[in-house]
C-alpha positions as CSV (number, residue, x, y, z in Angstrom):
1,X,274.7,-102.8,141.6
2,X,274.0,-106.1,140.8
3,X,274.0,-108.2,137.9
4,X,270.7,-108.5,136.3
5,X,269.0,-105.7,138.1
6,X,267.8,-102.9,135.2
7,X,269.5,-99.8,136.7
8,X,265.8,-97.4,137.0
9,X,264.1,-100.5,138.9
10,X,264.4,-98.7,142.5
11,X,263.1,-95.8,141.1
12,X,260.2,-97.6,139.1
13,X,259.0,-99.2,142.0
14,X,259.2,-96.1,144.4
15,X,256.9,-94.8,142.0
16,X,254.5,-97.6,142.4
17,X,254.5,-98.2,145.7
18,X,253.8,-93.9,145.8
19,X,251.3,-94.4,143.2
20,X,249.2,-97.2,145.7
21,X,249.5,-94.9,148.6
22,X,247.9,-92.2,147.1
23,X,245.4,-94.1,145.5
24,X,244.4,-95.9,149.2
25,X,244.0,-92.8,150.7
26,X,241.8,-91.3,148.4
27,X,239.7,-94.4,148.7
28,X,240.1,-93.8,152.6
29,X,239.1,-90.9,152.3
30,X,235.9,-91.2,150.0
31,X,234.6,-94.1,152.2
32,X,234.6,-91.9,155.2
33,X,233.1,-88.8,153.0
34,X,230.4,-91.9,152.9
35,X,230.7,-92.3,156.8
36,X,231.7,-96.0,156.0
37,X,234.6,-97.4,158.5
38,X,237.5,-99.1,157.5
39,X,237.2,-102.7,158.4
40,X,240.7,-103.2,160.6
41,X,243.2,-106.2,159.2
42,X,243.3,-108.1,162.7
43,X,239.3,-108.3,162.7
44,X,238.4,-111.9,162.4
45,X,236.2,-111.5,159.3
46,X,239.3,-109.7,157.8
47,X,241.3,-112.3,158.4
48,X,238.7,-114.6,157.2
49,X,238.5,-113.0,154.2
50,X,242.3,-113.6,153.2
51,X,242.5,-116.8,154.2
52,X,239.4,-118.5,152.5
53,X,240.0,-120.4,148.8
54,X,238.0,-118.3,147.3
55,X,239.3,-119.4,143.4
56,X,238.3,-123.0,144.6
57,X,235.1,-121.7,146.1
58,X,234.4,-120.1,142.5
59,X,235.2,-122.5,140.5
60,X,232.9,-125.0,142.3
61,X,229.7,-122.5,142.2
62,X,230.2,-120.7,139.4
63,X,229.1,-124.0,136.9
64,X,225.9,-123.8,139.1
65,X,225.2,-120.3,137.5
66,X,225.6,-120.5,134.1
67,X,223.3,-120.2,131.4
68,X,221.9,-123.5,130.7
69,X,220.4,-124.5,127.2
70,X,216.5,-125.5,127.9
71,X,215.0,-128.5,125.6
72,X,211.8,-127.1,126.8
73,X,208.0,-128.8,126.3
74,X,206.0,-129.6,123.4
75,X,202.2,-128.5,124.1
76,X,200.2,-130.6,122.1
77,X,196.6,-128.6,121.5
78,X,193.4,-128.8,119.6
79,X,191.8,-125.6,118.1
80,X,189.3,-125.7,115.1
81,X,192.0,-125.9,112.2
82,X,192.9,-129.5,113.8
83,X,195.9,-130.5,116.2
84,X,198.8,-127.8,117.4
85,X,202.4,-128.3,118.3
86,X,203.8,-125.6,120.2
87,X,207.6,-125.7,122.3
88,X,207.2,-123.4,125.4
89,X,210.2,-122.8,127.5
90,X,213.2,-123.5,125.4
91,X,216.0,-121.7,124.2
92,X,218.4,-119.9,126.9
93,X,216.9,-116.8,128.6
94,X,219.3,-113.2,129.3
95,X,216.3,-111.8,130.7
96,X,217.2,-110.5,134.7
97,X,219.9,-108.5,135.5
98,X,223.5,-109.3,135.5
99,X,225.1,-111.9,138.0
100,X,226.8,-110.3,140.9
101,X,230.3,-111.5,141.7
102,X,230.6,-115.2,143.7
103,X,232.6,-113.9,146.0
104,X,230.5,-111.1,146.8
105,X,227.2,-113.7,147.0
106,X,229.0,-116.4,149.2
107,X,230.2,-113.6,151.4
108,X,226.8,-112.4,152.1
109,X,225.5,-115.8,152.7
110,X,228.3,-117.3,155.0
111,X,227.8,-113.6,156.9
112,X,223.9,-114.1,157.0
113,X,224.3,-117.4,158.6
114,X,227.2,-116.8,161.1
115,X,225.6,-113.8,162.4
116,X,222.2,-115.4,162.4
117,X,220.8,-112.8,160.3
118,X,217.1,-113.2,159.1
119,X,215.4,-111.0,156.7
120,X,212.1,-109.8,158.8
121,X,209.2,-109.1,156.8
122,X,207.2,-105.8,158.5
123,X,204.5,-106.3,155.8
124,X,204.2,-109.5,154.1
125,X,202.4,-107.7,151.2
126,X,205.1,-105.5,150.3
């Protein structure tokens, strides 16, 4: 044994690595319950995918889609009691739904335009 080494560490990570096995085959396994394919580690977009910076892609974006605080306008209107102030558009909205991941959104996008992928609009009224 080695100096420094607690003596159940083998055992602890045996354990773990056990632990993630099982867990990625039950995934596997639910994804092709789905009839979804694994996406192979030597395809390019795999490899893509590992290699891009995505916490400096983030970081950049993400300031992009933040609340911001709105001043807003002052409408300035007449009515019979005399003149009216009112501020329209301040404040900072949480209306909408909640932000999806960046990584998810600029995946999508750098996908859409590689592949050339348009969205086609059957009926333009729907």
């Amino acid at each position: 044994m080695t100096m420094g080494r607690r003596p159940g560490i083998h055992a602890d990570l045996v354990r773990i690595e056990a632990d993630i096995q099982k867990a990625t085959r039950k995934h596997n396994e639910f994804l092709k319950e789905l009839g979804k394919r694994l996406l192979p580690m030597a395809d390019p977009l795999a490899v893509l995918a590992t290699r891009l910076p995505w916490r400096q892609i983030e970081a950049a974006v993400s300031v992009k889609f933040e609340h911001h605080h709105r001043t807003g306008e002052i409408l300035k209107a007449q009515d019979m009691f005399g003149s009216t102030e009112t501020v329209i558009g301040a404040g900072r909205s949480n209306a909408g739904r909640p932000k999806l991941p960046i990584r998810l959104m600029a995946s999508l996008l750098y996908l859409k335009h590689s592949f050339n992928l348009r969205k086609t609009v059957k009926n333009p009224l729907f």
